[in-house]
C-alpha positions as CSV (number, residue, x, y, z in Angstrom):
1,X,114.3,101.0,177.1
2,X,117.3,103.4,176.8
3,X,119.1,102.2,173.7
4,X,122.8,100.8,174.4
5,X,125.8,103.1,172.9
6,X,126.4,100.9,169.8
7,X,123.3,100.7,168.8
8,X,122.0,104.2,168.8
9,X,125.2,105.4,167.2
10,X,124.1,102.8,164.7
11,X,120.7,104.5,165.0
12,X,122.0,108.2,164.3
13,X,123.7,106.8,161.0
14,X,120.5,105.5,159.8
15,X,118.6,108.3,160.1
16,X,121.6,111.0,159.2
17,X,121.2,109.2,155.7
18,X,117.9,109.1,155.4
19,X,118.0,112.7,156.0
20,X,120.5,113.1,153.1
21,X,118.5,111.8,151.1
22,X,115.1,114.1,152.1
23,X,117.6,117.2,151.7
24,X,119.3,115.7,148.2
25,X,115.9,116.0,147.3
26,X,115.2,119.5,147.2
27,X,118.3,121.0,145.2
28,X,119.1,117.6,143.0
29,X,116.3,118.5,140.4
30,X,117.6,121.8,139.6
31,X,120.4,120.8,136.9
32,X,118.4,117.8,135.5
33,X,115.2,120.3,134.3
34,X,116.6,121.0,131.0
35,X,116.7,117.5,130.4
36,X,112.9,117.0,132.2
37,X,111.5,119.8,130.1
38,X,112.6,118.0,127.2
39,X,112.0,114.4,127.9
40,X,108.4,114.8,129.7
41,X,107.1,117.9,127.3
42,X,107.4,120.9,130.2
43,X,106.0,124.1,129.0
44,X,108.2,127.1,130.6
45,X,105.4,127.8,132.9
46,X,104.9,124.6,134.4
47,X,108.4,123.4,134.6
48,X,109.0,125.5,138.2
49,X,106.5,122.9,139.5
50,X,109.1,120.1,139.4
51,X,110.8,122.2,142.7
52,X,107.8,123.7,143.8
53,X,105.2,121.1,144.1
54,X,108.1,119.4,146.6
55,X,109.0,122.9,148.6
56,X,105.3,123.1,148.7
57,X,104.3,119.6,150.9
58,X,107.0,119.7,152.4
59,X,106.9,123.0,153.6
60,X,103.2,123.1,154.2
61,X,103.1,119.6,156.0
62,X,106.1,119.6,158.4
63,X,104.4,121.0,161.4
64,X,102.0,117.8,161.1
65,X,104.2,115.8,161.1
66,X,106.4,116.4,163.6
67,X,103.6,116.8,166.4
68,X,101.8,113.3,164.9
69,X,105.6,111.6,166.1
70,X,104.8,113.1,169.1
71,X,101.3,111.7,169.4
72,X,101.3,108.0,167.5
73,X,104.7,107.2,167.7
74,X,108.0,108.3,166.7
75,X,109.4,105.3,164.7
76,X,105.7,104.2,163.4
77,X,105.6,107.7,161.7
78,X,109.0,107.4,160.5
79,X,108.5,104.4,159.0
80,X,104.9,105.6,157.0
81,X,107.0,108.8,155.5
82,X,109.8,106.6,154.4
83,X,107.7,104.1,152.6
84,X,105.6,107.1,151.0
85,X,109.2,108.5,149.7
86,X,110.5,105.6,148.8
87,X,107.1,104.7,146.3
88,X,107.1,108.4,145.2
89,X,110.4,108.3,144.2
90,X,110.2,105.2,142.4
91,X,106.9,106.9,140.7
92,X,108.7,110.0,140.1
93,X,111.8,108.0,138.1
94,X,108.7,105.8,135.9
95,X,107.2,109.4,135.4
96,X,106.1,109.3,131.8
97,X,104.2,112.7,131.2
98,X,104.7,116.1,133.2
99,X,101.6,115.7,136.0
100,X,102.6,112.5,136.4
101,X,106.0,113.7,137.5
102,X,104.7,116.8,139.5
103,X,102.4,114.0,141.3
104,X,105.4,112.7,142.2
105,X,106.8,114.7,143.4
106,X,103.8,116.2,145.2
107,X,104.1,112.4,147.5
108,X,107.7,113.0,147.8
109,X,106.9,115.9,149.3
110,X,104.9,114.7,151.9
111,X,107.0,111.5,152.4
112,X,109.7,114.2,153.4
113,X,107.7,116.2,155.8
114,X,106.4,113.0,157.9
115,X,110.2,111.6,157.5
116,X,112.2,114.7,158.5
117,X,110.8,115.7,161.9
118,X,110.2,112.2,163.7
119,X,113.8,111.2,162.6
120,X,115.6,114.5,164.2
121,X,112.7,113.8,166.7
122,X,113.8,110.0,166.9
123,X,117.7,111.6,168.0
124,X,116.9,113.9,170.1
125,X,115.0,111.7,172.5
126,X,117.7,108.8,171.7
127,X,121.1,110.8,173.2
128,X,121.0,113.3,176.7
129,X,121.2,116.5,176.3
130,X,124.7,118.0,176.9
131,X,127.9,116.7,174.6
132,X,126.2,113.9,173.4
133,X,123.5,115.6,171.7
134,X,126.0,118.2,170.5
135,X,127.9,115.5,168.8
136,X,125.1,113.7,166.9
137,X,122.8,117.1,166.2
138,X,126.7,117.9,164.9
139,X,126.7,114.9,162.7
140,X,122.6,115.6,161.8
141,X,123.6,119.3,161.2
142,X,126.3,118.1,158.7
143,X,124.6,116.0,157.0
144,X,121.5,119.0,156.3
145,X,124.5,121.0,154.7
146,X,126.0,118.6,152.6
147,X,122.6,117.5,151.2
148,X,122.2,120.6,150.4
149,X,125.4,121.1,148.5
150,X,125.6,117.7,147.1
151,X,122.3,117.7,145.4
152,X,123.3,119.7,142.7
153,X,126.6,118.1,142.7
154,X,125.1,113.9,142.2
155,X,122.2,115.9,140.0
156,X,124.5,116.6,137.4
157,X,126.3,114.0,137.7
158,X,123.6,111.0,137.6
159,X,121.6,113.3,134.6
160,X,125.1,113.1,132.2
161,X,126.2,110.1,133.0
162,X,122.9,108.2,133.1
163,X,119.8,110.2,132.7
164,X,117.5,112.1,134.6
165,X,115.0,109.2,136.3
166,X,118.3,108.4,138.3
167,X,117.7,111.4,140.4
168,X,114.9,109.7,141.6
169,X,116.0,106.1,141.4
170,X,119.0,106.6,143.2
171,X,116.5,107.3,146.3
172,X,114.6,103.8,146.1
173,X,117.5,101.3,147.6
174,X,118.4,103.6,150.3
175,X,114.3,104.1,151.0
176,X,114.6,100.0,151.5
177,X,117.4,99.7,153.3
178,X,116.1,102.3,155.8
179,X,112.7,100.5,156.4
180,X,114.5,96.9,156.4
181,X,117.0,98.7,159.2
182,X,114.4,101.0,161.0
183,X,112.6,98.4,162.9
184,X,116.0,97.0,163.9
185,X,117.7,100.1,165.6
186,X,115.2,102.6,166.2
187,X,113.1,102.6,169.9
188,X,109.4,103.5,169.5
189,X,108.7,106.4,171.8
190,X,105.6,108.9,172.0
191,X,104.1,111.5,174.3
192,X,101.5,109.5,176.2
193,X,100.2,112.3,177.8
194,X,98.0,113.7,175.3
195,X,94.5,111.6,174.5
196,X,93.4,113.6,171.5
197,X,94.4,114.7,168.3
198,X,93.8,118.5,167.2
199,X,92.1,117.5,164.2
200,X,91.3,121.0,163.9
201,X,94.2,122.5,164.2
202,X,96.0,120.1,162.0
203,X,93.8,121.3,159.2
204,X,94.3,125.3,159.6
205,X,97.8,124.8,159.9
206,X,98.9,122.3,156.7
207,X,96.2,124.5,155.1
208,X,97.6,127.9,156.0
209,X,101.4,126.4,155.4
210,X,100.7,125.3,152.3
211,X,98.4,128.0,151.0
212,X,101.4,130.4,152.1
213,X,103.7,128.2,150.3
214,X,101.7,128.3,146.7
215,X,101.6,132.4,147.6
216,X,105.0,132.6,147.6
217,X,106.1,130.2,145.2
218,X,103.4,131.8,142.5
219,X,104.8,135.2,143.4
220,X,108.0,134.5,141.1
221,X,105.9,133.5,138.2
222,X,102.8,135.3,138.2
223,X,104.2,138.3,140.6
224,X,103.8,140.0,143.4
225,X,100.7,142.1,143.2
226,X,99.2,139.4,141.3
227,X,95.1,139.2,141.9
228,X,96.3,135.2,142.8
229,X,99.4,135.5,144.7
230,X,97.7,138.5,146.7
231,X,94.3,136.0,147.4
232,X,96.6,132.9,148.4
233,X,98.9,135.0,150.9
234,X,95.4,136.6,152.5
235,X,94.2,133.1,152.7
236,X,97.1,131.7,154.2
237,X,97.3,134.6,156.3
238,X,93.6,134.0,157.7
239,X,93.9,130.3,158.0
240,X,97.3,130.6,160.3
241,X,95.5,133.5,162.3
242,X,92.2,130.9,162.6
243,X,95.2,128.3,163.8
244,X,97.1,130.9,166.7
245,X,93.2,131.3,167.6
246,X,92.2,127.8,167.6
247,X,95.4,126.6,169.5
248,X,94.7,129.3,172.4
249,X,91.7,127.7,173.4
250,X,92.2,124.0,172.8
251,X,92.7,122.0,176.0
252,X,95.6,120.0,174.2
253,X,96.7,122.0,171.1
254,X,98.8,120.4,168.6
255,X,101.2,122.9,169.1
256,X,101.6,124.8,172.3
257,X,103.1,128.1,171.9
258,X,105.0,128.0,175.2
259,X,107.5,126.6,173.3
260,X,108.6,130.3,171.3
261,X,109.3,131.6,175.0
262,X,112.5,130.1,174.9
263,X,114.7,132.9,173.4
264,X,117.1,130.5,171.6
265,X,114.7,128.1,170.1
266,X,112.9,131.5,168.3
267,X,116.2,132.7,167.6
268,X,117.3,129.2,165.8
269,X,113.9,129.5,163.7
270,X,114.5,132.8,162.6
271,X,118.1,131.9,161.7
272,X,116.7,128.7,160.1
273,X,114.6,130.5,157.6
274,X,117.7,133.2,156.9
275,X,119.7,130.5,156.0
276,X,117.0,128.7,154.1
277,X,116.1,132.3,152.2
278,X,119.8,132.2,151.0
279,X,121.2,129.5,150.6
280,X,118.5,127.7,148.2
281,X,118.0,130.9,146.3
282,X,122.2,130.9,146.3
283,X,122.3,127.6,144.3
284,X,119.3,128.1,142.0
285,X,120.8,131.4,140.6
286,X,124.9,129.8,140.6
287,X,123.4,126.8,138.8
288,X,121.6,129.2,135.8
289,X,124.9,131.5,136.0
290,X,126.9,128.5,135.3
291,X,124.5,126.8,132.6
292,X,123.4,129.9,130.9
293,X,126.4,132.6,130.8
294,X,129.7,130.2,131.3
295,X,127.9,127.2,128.8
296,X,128.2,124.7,131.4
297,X,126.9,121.0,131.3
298,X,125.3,119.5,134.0
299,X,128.1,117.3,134.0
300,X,130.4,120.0,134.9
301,X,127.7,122.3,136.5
302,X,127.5,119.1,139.5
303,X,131.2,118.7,139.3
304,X,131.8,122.7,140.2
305,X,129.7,121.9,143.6
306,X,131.9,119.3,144.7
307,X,133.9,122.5,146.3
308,X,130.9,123.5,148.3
309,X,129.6,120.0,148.9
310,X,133.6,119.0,150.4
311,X,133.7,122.4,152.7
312,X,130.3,122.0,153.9
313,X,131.4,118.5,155.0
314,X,134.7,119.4,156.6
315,X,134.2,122.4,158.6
316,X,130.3,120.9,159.7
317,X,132.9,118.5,161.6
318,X,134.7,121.3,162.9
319,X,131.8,123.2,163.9
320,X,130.2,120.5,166.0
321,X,133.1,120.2,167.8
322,X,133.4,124.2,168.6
323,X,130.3,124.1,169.6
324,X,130.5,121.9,172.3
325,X,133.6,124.1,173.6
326,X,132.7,127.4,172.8
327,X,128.8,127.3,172.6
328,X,125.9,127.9,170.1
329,X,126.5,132.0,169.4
330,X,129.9,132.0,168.6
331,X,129.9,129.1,165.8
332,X,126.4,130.5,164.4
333,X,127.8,134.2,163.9
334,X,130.7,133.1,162.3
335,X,128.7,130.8,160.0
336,X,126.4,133.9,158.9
337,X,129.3,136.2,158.3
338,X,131.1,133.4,155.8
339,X,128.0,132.7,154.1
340,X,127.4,136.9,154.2
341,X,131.2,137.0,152.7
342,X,130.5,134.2,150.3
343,X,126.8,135.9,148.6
344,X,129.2,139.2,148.6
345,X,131.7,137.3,146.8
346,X,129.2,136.1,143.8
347,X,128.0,140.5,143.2
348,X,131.3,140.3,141.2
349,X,131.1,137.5,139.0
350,X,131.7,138.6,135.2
351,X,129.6,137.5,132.0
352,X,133.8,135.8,131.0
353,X,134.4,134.4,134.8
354,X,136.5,131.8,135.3
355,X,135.5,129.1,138.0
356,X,138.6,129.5,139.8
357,X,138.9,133.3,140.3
358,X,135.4,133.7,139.9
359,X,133.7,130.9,141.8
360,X,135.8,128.8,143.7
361,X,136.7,131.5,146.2
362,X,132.7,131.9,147.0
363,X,132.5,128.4,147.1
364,X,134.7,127.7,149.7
365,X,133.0,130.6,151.3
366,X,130.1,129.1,151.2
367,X,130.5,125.9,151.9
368,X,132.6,127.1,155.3
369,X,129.3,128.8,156.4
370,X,126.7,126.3,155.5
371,X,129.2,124.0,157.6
372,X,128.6,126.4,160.7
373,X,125.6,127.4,159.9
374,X,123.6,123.9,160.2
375,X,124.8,123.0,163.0
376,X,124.7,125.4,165.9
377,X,120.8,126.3,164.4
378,X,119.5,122.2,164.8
379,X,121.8,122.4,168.2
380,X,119.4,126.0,169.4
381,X,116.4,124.7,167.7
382,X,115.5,121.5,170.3
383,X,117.4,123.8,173.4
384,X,116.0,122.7,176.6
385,X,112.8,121.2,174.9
386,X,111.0,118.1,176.6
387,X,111.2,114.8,174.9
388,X,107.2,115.0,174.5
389,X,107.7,117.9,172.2
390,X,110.9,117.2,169.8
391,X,108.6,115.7,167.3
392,X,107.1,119.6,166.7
393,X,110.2,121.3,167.7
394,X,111.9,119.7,165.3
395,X,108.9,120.3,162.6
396,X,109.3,123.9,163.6
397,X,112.7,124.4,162.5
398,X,112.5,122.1,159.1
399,X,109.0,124.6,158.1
400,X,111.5,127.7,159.3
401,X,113.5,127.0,156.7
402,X,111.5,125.5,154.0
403,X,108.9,128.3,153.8
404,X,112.9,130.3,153.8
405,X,113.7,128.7,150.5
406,X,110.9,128.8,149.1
407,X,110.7,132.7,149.8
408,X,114.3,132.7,148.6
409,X,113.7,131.3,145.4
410,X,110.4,133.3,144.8
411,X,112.0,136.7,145.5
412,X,115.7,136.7,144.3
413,X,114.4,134.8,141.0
414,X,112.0,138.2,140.3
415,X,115.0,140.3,141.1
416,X,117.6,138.5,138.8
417,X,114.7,138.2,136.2
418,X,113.1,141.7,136.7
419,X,116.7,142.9,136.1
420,X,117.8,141.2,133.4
421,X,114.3,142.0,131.2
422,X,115.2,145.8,132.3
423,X,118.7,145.7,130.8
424,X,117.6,143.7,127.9
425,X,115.3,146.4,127.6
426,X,117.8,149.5,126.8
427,X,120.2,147.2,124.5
428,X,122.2,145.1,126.6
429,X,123.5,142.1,125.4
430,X,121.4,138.7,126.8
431,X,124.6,137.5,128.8
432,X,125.8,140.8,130.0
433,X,121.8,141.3,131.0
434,X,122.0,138.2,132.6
435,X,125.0,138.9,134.6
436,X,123.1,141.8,135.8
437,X,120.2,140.0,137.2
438,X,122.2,137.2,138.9
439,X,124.5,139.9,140.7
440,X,121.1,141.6,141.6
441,X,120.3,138.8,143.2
442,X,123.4,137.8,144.9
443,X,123.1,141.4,146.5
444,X,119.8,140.9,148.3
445,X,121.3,137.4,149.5
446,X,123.9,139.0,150.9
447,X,121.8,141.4,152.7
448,X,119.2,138.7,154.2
449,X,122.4,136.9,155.6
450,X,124.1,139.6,157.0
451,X,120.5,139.8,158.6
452,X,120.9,136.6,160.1
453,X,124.3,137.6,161.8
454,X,122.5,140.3,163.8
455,X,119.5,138.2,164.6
456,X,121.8,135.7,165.9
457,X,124.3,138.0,167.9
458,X,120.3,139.5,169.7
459,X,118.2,136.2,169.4
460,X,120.4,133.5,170.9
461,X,121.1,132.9,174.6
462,X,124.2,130.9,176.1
463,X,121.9,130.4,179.1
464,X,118.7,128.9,178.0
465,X,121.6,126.3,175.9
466,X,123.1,124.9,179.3
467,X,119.3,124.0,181.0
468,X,119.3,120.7,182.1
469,X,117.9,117.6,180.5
470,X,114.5,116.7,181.3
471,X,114.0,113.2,180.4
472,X,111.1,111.2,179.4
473,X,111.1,107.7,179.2
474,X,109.9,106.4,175.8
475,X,106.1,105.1,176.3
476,X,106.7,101.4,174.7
477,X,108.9,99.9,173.2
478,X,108.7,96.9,169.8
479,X,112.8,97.0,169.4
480,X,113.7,96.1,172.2
C-alpha cells in the first residue's frame, strides 16, 4: 500500500530525526573528551577510541545493513538498529570505566549502520522519483549537514551545562519515541525477489570495511608505515578483493556491481567520501584550535558552531529547492567550491585570532557548502536506482563517506601533529607550533575539496538524473 500524502510527510519527519540523531553522534563527543578522559580515567592513547570505535562499526557495517533492508525488510531492520542505539546509548551515558564506554559505543556504532541505510532506504521507496524525492532527499540532505554541524555545537553545550553522559542521554527519548512512532507511519517493504542471503559475502565485506577502517584510524596514532597499520590495510585490502571475487560469481550477490555503471551514482560516492574526508577532519582540527590556542570552553567551543550549524540549515533549504530547478551539477559544484573557499579561509587563522575576523567568515563558508553539498550528493547517490536496491544504494553512500572521515581524521591529524612536533622541534613556541600544524592541515583540506569540485564537474551526469521511476510495489505491508 502506497502511503497517503500526510502520512509519509509524517514518515520523512520521523526518520529525518532519527537521522539527526545517528549523525549528532559522530562529531558530539569531540568537545566532551577532556571531560571523558578525566571522569572515566582515559590514557592519551586510548582516548581516540571514544570516536573511533563508532567511525569504525559504523563504517565497517553500513554496506550490511543497507542490503539486509533490502532482503528482510525495510522497517523490521530499522526498527532492530534503533533499539540497539537507543540501549547503547543509554549504556554509553551509565558508562562507568573507559571499555565500558568504548563498548558503547562500539553498539552505537552498529545501531547506526543498521539505522542509517533502511531509513534513507525507507524514503526513497516511500516518495516517486522526480520533485518529490528532490524535496524530501532535500530535507534528508539537510538534516546530514546540520547533524554534522550541530554535534559539536549541543556537545559543548550539554557537557558545561550538565555533564558529559548527556551526550548520550539526550539520544534515549528520541530512540523511544522513534520505535513507539515507527510501527505507526512507516510501510514494511522488501525485495522479494531474492531467496538467499550472501552469508559469504556479508562476512568479507563488514570484515574488509572494518579491517580498513582500524587501518586507517591506527594510522594517526601508530603511523603510517606502521608494521600494524601496514598488516590491517593489506588485510582489508585482501578481504574486499576476496569480496569483488566472491560477488562475481554468486547467483544473488549481496551487492551487484551493476549498480557503479551509473555515472552519477559513482560520482555522488566519490563526492560523498570528499566531503566526508573534509569536513570531519574540518571540525576535529577547529574544535582543538579553539580549545587549545584561543582557551575556549566547551561551552563556548559549541556556541562558536551555532554559525555553521544555522548556515548549513538555511542554505540546505535553498539548495533543495535549486536542485529541483537547476539540477544535481550545478548545486554540487557550488557546494565544493564554498566548502574549498571555507578550508582556504582557516590556512590564515593566527595563534591571537579573533572568532569574528578569524572564524566566523569560514564559518559561514562552511556552513553555506555543507548546505549544498549534502544535498545534491543523497539526490545523485539513489539516481535512477530500483526500489529493490535503495537499501544498498543508500549503504553505499553512508560507507563513502564514513570510511571519508575517518581517512580525514587519520591523515590531517598526522599532518597538524607531525607539524607541530617539527616546529616545536627548532624552538617554536607550543601555540605558534600549534598554529602551524592546524593551518597544515587546513591546507590539505582545502586541496581534497577542491578535488571534489573537479570530480563533480567529470563524474556527474544531468542525464542519468532525469531516468524515469521504476516502481516497485512494497512486498507486505503490517501498517497498513
Amino acid at each position: 500500500m502506497i502511503a497517503t500524502d500526510r502520512r509519509k510527510w509524517l514518515a520523512l519527519a520521523l526518520l529525518s530525526v532519527v537521522q539527526f540523531m545517528v549523525i549528532l553522534d559522530v562529531a558530539i563527543v569531540n568537545v566532551a573528551l577532556p571531560s571523558i578522559q578525566v571522569d572515566l580515567g582515559f590514557s592519551q592513547e586510548n582516548l581516540q577510541w571514544v570516536i573511533s570505535a563508532y567511525a569504525l562499526v559504523f563504517g565497517g557495517f553500513l554496506l550490511l545493513g543497507g542490503r539486509s533492508a533490502d532482503l528482510l525488510g525495510r522497517r523490521r531492520i530499522f526498527l532492530g538498529g534503533l533499539v540497539v542505539f537507543t540501549l547503547a546509548s543509554l549504556f554509553a551515558g551509565l558508562a562507568w570505566s573507559d571499555t565500558s564506554l568504548i563498548a558503547a559505543r562500539v553498539f552505537q556504532g552498529l545501531g547506526a549502520a543498521i539505522i542509517t541505510p533502511a531509513a534513507l532506504s525507507i524514503l526513497s521507496t516511500t516518495f516517486a522519483e522526480g520533485r518529490e524525492r528532490n524535496i524530501a532527499l532535500g530535507a534528508w540532505g539537510a538534516v546530514g549537514g546540520f547533524g554534522a554541524a550541530a554535534g559539536v555545537l549541543l556537545g559543548g553545550i550539554l557537557t558545561d551545562a550538565l555533564s558529559w553522559e548527556w551526550i548520550f542521554f539526550v539520544n534515549v527519548p528520541v530512540g523511544v519515541l522513534a520505535i513507539v512512532l515507527a510501527p505507526i507511519l512507516l510501510n514494511e517493504s522488501r525485495d522479494t525477489s531474492v531467496k538467499t542471503f550472501d552469508v559469504p559475502g556479508a562476512v568479507l565485506v563488514t570484515a574488509g570495511l572494518s579491517s580498513l577502517v582500524y587501518s586507517i584510524t591506527q594510522a594517526g596514532s601508530d603511523g603510517w608505515l606502521a608494521g600494524r597499520t601496514i598488516g590491517f590495510f593489506l588485510g582489508s585490502i585482501a578481504l574486499l578483493a576476496a569480496f569483488v571475487g566472491w560477488e562475481l560469481r554468486h547467483p544473488e550477490p549481496l551487492m551487484r556491481f551493476g549498480l557503479l555503471r551509473t555515472k552519477t551514482v559513482a560520482g555522488a560516492n566519490v563526492a560523498g567520501f570528499i566531503l566526508g574526508t573534509a569536513m570531519f577532519s574540518m571540525f576535529l582540527m577547529l574544535t582543538l584550535y579553539m580549545q587549545q590556542v584561543l582557551g575556549y570552553s566547551a561551552m563556548k567551543t559549541g556556541v562558536a558552531y551555532l554559525a555553521v550549524a544555522g548556515t548549513a540549515i538555511l542554505w540546505s533549504a535553498v539548495a533543495a529547492q535549486l536542485v529541483t530547478r537547476i539540477g544535481v551539477k550545478p548545486v554540487l559544484v557550488a557546494g565544493m567550491t564554498l566548502l574549498t573557499a571555507g578550508l582556504v579561509t582557516f590556512t590564515q587563522v593566527p595563534v591571537d585570532g579573533s572568532y569574528v575576523s578569524n572564524l566566523l567568515p569560514g564559518f559561514l563558508l562552511i556552513g553555506a557548502g555543507i548546505g549544498f553539498s549534502f544535498v545534491p550528493i543523497t539526490i545523485a547517490a539513489l539516481a535512477g536506482v530500483q526500489a529493490a536496491e535503495a537499501g544498498l544504494a543508500s549503504g553505499l553512500i553512508n560507507t563513502s563517506q564514513q570510511i571519508g572521515g575517518a581517512l580525514g581524521i587519520a591523515a590531517l591529524s598526522t599532518i597538524a601533529t607531525t607539524r607541530t612536533s617539527d616546529a616545536v622541534s627548532t624552538g617554536s613556541a607550543v601555540p605558534t607550533a600549534l598554529v602551524d600544524g592546524f593551518t597544515g592541515a587546513f591546507l590539505a583540506g582545502a586541496i581534497i575539496a577542491a578535488i571534489g569540485i573537479v570530480a563533480s564537474l567529470a563524474l556527474i551526469r544531468s542525464d542519468e538524473l532525469e531516468q524515469p521511476e521504476i516502481v516497485a510495489e512494497p512486498a507486505f505491508d503490517l501498517a497498513a
